[in-house]
Short mmCIF file of the C-alpha atoms (twelve columns), coordinates in Angstrom:
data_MODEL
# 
_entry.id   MODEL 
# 
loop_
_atom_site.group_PDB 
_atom_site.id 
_atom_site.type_symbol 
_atom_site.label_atom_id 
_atom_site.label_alt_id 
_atom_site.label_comp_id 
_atom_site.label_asym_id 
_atom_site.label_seq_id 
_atom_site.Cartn_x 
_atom_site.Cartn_y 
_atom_site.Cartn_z 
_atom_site.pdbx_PDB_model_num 
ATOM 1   C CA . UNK A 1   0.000  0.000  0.000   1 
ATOM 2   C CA . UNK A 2   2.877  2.057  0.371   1 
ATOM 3   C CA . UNK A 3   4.288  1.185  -2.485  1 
ATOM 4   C CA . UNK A 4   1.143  2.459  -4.401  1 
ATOM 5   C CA . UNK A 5   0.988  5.694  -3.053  1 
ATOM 6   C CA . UNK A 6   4.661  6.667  -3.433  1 
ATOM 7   C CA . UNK A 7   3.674  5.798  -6.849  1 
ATOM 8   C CA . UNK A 8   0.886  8.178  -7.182  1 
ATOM 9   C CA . UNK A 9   2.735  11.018 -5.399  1 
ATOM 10  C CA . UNK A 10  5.626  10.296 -7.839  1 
ATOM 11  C CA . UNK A 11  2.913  10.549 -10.885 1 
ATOM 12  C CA . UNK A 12  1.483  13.818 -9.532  1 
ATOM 13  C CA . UNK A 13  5.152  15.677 -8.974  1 
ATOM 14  C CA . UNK A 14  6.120  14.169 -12.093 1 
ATOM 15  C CA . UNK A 15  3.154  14.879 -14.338 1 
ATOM 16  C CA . UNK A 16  0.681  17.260 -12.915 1 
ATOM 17  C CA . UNK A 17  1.981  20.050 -11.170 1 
ATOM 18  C CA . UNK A 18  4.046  22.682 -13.115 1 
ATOM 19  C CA . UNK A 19  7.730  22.121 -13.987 1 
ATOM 20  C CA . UNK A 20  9.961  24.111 -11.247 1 
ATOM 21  C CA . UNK A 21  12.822 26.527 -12.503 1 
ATOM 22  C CA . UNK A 22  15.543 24.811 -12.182 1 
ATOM 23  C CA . UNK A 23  19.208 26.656 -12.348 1 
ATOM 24  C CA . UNK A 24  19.235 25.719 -16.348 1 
ATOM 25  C CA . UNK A 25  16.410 28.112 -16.601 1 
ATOM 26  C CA . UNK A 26  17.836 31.027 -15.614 1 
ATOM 27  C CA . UNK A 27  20.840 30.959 -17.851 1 
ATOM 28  C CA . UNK A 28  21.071 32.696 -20.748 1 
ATOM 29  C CA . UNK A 29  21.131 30.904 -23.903 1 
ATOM 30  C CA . UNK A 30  21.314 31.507 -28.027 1 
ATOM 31  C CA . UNK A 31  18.582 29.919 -29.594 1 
ATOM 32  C CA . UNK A 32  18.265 29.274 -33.355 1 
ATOM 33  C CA . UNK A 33  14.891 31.008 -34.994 1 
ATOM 34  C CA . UNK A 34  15.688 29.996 -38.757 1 
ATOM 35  C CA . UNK A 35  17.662 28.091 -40.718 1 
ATOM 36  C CA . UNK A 36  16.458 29.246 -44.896 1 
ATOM 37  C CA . UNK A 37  18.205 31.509 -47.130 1 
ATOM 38  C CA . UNK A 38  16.309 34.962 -47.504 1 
ATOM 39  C CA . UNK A 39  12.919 33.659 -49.557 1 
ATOM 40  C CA . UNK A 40  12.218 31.289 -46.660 1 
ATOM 41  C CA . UNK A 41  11.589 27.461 -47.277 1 
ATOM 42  C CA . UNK A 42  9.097  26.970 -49.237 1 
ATOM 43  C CA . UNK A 43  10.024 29.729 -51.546 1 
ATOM 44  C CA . UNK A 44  7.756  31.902 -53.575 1 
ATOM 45  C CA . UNK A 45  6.635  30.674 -56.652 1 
ATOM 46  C CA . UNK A 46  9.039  27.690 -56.187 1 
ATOM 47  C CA . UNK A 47  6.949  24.724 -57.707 1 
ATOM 48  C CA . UNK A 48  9.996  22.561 -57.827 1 
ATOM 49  C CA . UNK A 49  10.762 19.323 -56.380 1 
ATOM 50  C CA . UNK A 50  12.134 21.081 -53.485 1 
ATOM 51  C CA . UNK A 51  9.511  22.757 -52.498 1 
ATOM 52  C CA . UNK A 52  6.499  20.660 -53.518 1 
ATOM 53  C CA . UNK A 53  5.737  18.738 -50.377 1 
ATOM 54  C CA . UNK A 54  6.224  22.003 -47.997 1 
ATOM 55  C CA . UNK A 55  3.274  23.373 -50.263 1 
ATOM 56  C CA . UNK A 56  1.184  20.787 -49.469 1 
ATOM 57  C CA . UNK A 57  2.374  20.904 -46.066 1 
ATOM 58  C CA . UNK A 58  3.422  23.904 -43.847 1 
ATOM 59  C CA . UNK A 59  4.388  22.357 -40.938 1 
ATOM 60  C CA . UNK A 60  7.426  21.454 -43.085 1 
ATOM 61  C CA . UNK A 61  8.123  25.174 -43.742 1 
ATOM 62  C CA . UNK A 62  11.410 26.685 -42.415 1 
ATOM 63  C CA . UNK A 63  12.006 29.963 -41.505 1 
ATOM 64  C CA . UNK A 64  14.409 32.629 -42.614 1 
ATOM 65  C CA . UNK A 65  17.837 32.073 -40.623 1 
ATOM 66  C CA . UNK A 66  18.140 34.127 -37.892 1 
ATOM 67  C CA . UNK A 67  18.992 33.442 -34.318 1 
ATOM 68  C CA . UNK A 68  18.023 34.907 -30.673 1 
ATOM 69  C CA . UNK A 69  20.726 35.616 -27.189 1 
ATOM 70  C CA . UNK A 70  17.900 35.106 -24.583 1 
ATOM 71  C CA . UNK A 71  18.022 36.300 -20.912 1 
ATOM 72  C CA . UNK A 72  15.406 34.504 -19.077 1 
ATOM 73  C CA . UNK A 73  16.753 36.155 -15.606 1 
ATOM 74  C CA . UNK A 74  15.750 40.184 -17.145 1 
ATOM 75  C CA . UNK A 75  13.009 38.583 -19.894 1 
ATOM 76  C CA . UNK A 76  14.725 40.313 -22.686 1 
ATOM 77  C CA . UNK A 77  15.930 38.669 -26.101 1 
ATOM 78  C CA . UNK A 78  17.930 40.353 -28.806 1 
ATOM 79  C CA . UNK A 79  17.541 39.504 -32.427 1 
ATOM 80  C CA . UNK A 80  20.367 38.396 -34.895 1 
ATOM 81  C CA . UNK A 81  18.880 40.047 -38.063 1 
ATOM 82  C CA . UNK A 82  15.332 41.294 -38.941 1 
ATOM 83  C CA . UNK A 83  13.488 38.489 -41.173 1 
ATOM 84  C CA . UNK A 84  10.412 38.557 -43.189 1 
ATOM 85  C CA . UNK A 85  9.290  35.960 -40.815 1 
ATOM 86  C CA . UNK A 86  9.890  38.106 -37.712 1 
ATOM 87  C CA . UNK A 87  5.935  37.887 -36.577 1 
ATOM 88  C CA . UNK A 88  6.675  34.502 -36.266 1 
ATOM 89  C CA . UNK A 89  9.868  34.337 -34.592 1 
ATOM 90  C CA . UNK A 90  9.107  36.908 -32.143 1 
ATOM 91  C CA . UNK A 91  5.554  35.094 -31.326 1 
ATOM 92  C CA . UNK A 92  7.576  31.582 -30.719 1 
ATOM 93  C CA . UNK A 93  10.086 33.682 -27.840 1 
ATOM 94  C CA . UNK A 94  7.683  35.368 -26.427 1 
ATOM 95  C CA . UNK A 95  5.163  32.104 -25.810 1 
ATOM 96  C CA . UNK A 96  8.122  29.925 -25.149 1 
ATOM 97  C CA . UNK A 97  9.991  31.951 -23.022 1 
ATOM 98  C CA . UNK A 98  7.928  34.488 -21.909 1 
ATOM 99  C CA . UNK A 99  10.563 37.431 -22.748 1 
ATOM 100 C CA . UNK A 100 10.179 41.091 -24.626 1 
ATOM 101 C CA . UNK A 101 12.648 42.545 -27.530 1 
ATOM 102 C CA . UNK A 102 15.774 44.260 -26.338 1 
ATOM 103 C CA . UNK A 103 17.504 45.008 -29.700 1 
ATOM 104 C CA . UNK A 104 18.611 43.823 -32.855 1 
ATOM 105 C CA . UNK A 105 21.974 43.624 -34.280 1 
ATOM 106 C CA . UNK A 106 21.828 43.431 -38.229 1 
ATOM 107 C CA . UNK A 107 24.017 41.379 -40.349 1 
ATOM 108 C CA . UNK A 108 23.184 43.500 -43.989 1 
ATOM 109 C CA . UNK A 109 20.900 45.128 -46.225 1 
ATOM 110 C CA . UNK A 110 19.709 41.807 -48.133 1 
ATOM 111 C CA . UNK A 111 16.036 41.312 -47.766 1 
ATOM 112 C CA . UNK A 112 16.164 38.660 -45.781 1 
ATOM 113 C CA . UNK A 113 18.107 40.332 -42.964 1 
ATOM 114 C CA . UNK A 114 16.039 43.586 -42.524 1 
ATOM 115 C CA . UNK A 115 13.158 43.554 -43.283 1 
ATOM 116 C CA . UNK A 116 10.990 42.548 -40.668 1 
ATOM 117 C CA . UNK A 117 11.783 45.889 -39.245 1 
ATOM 118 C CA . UNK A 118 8.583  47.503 -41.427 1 
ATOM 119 C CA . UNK A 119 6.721  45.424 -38.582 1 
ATOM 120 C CA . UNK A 120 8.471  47.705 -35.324 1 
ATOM 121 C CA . UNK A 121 6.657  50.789 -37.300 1 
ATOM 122 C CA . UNK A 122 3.119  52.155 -36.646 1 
ATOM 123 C CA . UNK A 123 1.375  50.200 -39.141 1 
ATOM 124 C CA . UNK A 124 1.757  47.372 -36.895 1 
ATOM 125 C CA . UNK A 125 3.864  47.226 -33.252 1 
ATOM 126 C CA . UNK A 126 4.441  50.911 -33.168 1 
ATOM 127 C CA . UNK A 127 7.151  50.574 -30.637 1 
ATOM 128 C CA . UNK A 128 9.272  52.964 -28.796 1 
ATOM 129 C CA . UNK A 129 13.132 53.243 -29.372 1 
ATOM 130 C CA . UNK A 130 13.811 49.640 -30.121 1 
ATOM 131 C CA . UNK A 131 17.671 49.470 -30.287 1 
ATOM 132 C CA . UNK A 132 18.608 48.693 -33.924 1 
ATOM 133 C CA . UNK A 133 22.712 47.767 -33.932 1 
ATOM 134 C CA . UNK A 134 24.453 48.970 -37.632 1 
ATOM 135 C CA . UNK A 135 27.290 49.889 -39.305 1 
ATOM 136 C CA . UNK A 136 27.827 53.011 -40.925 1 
ATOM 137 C CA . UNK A 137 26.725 52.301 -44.028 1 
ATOM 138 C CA . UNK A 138 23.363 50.302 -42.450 1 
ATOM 139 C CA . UNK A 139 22.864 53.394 -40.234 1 
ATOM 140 C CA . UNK A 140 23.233 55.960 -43.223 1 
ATOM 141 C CA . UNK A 141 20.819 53.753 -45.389 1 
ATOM 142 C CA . UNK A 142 18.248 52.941 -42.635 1 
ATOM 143 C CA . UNK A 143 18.711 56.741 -41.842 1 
ATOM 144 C CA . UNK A 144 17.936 58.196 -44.933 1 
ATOM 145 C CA . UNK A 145 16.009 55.829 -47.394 1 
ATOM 146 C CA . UNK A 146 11.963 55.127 -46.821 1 
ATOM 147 C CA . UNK A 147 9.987  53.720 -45.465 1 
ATOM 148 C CA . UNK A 148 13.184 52.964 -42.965 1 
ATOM 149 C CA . UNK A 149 13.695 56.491 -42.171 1 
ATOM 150 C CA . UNK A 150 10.490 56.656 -40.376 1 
ATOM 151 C CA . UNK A 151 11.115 54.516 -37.751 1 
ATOM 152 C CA . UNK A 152 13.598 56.126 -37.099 1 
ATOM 153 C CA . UNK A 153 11.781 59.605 -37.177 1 
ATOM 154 C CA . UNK A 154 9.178  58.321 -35.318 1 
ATOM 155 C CA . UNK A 155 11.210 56.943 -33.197 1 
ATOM 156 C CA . UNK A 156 10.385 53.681 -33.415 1 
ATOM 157 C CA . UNK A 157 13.472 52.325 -33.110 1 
ATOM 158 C CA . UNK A 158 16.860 53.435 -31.910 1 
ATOM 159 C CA . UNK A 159 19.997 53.512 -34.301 1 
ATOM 160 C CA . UNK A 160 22.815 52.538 -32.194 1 
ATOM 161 C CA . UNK A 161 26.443 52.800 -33.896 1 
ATOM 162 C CA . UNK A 162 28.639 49.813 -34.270 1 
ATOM 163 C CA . UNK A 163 32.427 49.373 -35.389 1 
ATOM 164 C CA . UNK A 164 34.098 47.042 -36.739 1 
ATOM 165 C CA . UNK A 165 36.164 44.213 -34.626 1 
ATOM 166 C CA . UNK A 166 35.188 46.743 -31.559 1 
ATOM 167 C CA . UNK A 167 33.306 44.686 -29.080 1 
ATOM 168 C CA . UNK A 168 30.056 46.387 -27.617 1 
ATOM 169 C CA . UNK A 169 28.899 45.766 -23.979 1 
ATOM 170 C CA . UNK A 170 25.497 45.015 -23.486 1 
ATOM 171 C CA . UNK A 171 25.626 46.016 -19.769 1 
ATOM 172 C CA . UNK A 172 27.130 43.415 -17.856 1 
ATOM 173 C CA . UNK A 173 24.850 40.462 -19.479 1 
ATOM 174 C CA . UNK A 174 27.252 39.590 -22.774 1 
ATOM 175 C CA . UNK A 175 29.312 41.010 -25.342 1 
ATOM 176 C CA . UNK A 176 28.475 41.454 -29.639 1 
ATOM 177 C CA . UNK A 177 31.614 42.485 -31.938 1 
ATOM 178 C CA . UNK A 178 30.836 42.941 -35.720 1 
ATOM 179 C CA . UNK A 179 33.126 41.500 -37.935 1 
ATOM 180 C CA . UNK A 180 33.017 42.571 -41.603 1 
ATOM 181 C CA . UNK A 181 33.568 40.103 -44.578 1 
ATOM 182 C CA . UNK A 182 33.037 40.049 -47.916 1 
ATOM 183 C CA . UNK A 183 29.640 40.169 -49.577 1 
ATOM 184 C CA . UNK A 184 27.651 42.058 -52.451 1 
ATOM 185 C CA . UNK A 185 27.366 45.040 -50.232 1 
ATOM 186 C CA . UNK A 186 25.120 47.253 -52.528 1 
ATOM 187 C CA . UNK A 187 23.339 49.461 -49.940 1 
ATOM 188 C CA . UNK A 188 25.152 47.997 -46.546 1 
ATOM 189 C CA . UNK A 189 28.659 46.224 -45.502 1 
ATOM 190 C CA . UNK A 190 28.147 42.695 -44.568 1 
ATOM 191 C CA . UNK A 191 29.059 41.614 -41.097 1 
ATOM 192 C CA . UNK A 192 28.937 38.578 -38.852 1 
ATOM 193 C CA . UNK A 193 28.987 38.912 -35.348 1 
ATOM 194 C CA . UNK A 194 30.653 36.975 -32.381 1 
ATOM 195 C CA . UNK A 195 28.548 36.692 -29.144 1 
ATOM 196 C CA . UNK A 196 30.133 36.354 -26.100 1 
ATOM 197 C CA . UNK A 197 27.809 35.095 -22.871 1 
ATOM 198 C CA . UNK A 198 29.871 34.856 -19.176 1 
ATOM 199 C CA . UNK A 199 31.119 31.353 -20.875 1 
ATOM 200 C CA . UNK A 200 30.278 30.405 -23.935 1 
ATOM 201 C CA . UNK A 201 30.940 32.283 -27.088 1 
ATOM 202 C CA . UNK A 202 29.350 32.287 -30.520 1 
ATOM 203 C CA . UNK A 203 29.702 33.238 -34.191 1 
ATOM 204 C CA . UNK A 204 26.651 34.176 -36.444 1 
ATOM 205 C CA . UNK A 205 28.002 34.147 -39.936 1 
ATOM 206 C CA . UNK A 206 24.856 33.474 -42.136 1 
ATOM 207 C CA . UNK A 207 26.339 35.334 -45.247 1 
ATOM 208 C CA . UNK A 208 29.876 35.496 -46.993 1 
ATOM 209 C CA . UNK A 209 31.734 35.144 -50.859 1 
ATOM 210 C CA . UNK A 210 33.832 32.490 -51.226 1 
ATOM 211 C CA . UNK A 211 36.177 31.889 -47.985 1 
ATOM 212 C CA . UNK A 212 39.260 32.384 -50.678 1 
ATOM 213 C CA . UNK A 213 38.165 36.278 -50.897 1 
ATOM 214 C CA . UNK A 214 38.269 37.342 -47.211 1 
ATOM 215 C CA . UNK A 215 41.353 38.366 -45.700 1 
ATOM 216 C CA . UNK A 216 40.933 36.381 -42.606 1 
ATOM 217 C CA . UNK A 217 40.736 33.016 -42.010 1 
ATOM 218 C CA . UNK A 218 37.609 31.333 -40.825 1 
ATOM 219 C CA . UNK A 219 39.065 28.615 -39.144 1 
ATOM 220 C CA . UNK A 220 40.279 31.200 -36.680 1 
ATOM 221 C CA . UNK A 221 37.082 32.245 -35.693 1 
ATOM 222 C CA . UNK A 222 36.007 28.660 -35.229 1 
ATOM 223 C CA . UNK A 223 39.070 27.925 -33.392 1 
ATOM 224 C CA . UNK A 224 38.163 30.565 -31.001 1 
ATOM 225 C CA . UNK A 225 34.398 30.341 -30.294 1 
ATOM 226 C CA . UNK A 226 32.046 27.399 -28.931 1 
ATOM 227 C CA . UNK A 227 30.070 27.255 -31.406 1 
ATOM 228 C CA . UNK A 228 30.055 28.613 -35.403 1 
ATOM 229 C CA . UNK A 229 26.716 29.327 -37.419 1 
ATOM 230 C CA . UNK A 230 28.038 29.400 -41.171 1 
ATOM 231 C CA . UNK A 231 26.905 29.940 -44.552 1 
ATOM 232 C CA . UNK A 232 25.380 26.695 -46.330 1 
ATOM 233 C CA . UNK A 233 23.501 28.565 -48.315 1 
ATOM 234 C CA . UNK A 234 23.949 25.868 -51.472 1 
ATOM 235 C CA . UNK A 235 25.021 22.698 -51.100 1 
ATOM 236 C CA . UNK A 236 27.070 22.544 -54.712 1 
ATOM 237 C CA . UNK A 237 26.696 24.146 -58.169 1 
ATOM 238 C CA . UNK A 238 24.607 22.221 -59.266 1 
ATOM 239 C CA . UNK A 239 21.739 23.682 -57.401 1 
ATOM 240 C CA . UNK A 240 20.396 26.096 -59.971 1 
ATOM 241 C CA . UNK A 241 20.855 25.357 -63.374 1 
ATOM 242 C CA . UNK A 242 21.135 27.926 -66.086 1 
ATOM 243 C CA . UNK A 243 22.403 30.615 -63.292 1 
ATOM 244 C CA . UNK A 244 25.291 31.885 -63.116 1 
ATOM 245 C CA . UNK A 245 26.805 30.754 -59.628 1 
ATOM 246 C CA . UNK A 246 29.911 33.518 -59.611 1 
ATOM 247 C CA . UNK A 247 26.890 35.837 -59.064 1 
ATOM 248 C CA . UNK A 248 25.587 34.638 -55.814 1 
ATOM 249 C CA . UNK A 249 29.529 33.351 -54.488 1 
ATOM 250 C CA . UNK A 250 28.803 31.611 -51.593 1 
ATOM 251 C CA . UNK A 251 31.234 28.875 -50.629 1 
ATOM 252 C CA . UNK A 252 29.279 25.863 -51.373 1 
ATOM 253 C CA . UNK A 253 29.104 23.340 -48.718 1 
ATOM 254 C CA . UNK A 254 31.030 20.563 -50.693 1 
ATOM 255 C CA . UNK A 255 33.894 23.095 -50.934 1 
ATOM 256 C CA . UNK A 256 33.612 24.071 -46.914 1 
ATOM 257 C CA . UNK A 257 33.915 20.632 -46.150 1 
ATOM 258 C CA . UNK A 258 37.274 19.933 -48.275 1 
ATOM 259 C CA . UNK A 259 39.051 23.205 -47.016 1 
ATOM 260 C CA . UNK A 260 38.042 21.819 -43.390 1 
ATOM 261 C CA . UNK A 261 38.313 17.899 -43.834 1 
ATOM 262 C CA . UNK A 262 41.758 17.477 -42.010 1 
ATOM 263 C CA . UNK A 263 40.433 19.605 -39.053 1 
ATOM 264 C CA . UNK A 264 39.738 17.482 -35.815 1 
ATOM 265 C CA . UNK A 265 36.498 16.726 -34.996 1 
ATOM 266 C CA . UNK A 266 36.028 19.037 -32.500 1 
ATOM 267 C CA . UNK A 267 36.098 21.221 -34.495 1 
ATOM 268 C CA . UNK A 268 34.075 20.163 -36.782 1 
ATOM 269 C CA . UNK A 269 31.368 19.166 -34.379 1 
ATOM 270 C CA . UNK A 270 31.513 23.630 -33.853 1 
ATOM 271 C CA . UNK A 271 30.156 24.096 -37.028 1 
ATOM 272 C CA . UNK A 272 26.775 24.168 -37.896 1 
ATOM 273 C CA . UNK A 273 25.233 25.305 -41.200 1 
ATOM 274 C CA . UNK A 274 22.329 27.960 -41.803 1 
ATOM 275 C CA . UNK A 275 21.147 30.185 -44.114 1 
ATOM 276 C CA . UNK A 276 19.651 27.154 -46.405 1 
ATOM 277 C CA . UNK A 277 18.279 27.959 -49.844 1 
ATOM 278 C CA . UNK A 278 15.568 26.147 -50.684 1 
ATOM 279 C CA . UNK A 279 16.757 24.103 -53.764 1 
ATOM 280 C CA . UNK A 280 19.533 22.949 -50.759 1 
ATOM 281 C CA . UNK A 281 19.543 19.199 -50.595 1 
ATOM 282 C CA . UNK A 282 20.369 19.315 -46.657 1 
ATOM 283 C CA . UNK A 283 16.023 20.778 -46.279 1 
ATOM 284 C CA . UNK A 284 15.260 17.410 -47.586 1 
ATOM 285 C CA . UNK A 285 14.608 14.542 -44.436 1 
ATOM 286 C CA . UNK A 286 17.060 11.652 -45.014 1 
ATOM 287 C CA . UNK A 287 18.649 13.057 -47.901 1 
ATOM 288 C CA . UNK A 288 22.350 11.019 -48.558 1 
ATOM 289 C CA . UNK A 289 24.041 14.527 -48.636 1 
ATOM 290 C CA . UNK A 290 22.818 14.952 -45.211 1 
ATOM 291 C CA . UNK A 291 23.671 11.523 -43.637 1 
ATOM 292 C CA . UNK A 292 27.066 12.084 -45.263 1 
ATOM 293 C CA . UNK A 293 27.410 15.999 -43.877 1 
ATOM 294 C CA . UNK A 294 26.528 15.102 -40.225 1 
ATOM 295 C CA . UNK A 295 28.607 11.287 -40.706 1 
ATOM 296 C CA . UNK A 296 31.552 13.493 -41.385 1 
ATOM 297 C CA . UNK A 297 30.924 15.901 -38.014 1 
ATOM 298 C CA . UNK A 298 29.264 18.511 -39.004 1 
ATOM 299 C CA . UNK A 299 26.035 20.303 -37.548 1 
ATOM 300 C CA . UNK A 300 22.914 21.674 -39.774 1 
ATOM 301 C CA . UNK A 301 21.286 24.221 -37.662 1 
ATOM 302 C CA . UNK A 302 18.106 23.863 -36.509 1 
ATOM 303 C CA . UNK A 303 14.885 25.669 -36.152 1 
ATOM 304 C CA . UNK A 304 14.849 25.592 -31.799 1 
ATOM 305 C CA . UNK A 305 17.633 24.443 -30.894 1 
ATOM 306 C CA . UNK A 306 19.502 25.786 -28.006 1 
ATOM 307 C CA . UNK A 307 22.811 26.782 -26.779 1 
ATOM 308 C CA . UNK A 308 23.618 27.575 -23.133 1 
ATOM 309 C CA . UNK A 309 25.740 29.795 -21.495 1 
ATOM 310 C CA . UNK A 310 27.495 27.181 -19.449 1 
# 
């Protein structure tokens, strides 16, 4: 009989009564909030093979890459670029977490990093002086091209100057540093950006050229950081035939994975891919590619997932 009601009591902590916070849930922690290139997964008017099945089904849909540093201690998150899927991304902190905007830091003017900011403006949110992090060239266009310009008039968000390789303190709660590469920078530089929590440390690289055309090496960065979030945005040439791939550079995944094939594992297990297009094998569930990509060590980033500071 005592048995029995051990049992039960075990069954009602267990199941019924509300989870307690435990000290997990009070660190801070980056959480991935996309994983598709700029036009989202499926893409629009994509009526490809690729696409077909997240058509039919939405569930399957991915969102544009982005990612989130979350403070559940203060109830603040800040953003890692401004998607077209923003509504969503927000909703899924705020209902998961239960935490408000406290910035975002923006990668480049591509429209898949940006913007979502048209949803901050009175039309919709109407905030007040959300902190928007730039570089010069982002500030000056934000500044002075519509309809960006009036948020920033109307002061719904707050342009806050960033620099190059110079780390910025967000209070005492973690550290963002910019870090510019190479990119078709028509209206904005291109940046990635390191985060650095009390422990861990990450890099958000989502777009680049080829590895070959920046003046640094990447393998540095991943060296030094916990964890790297890096352009896969195709998987090889092959991806869109009749284009003209040395338009739209990106190091193709085949070619990451030779430069870095003699690295230890370790390393490789750092790495995880994002910024997806949509004709990118590594979307597709049990594709060979993507056996063969994680076989080999490496990560493919994933709509959710979480990274503590710890």
């Amino acid at each position: 009989m005592r048995h029995q009601i051990l049992l039960l009591l075990y069954f009602i902590i267990t199941f019924l009564l509300p989870n307690q916070t435990t000290g997990q849930d009070k660190e801070p922690f980056l959480v991935v909030l996309g994983v598709a290139q700029d036009g989202g997964f499926p893409q629009a008017g994509c009526k490809k093979s690729c696409c077909e099945k997240s058509w039919i089904n939405l569930n399957k849909r991915e969102y544009v890459s982005c990612v989130a540093w979350v403070d559940p201690i203060r109830k603040k998150y800040w953003l890692f670029d401004a998607t077209p899927d923003m509504p969503e991304q927000m909703h899924y902190l705020s209902e998961k977490y239960n935490v408000e905007l406290g910035g975002i830091f923006l990668t480049h003017a591509h429209i898949g990093h940006y913007t979502g900011l048209t949803h901050l403006g009175r039309e919709v949110m109407g905030t007040k002086n959300i902190p928007v992090f730039a570089l010069p060239r982002m500030h000056k266009y934000l500044s002075e091209h519509g309809p960006w310009k009036q948020l920033v008039e109307l002061k719904n968000i707050q342009l806050i100057p960033l620099e190059a390789d110079v780390p910025i303190q967000i209070a005492d709660w973690f550290e963002v540093t910019a870090i510019k590469v190479p990119h078709r920078d028509e209206f904005s530089e291109t940046v990635g950006f390191i985060v650095k929590g009390n422990v861990k440390s990450f890099f958000y690289l989502p777009d680049i050229d080829k590895w070959e055309k920046w003046d640094r090496s990447i393998e540095k960065y991943i060296s030094e950081t916990n964890y790297s979030f890096l352009d896969g945005t195709f998987y090889n040439a092959l991806e869109l035939p009749g284009r003209n791939m040395s338009e739209i550079p990106h190091p193709f995944i085949i070619e990451s994975m030779e430069r870095w094939k003699d690295l230890p594992l370790i390393e490789k297990n750092k790495i995880h891919f994002i910024h997806l297009n949509h004709t990118n094998p590594l979307l597709q569930n049990n594709h060979p590619y993507k056996k063969n990509l994680l076989l080999s060590g490496y990560n493919i980033a994933k709509m959710g997932n979480i990274y503590y500071d710890r």
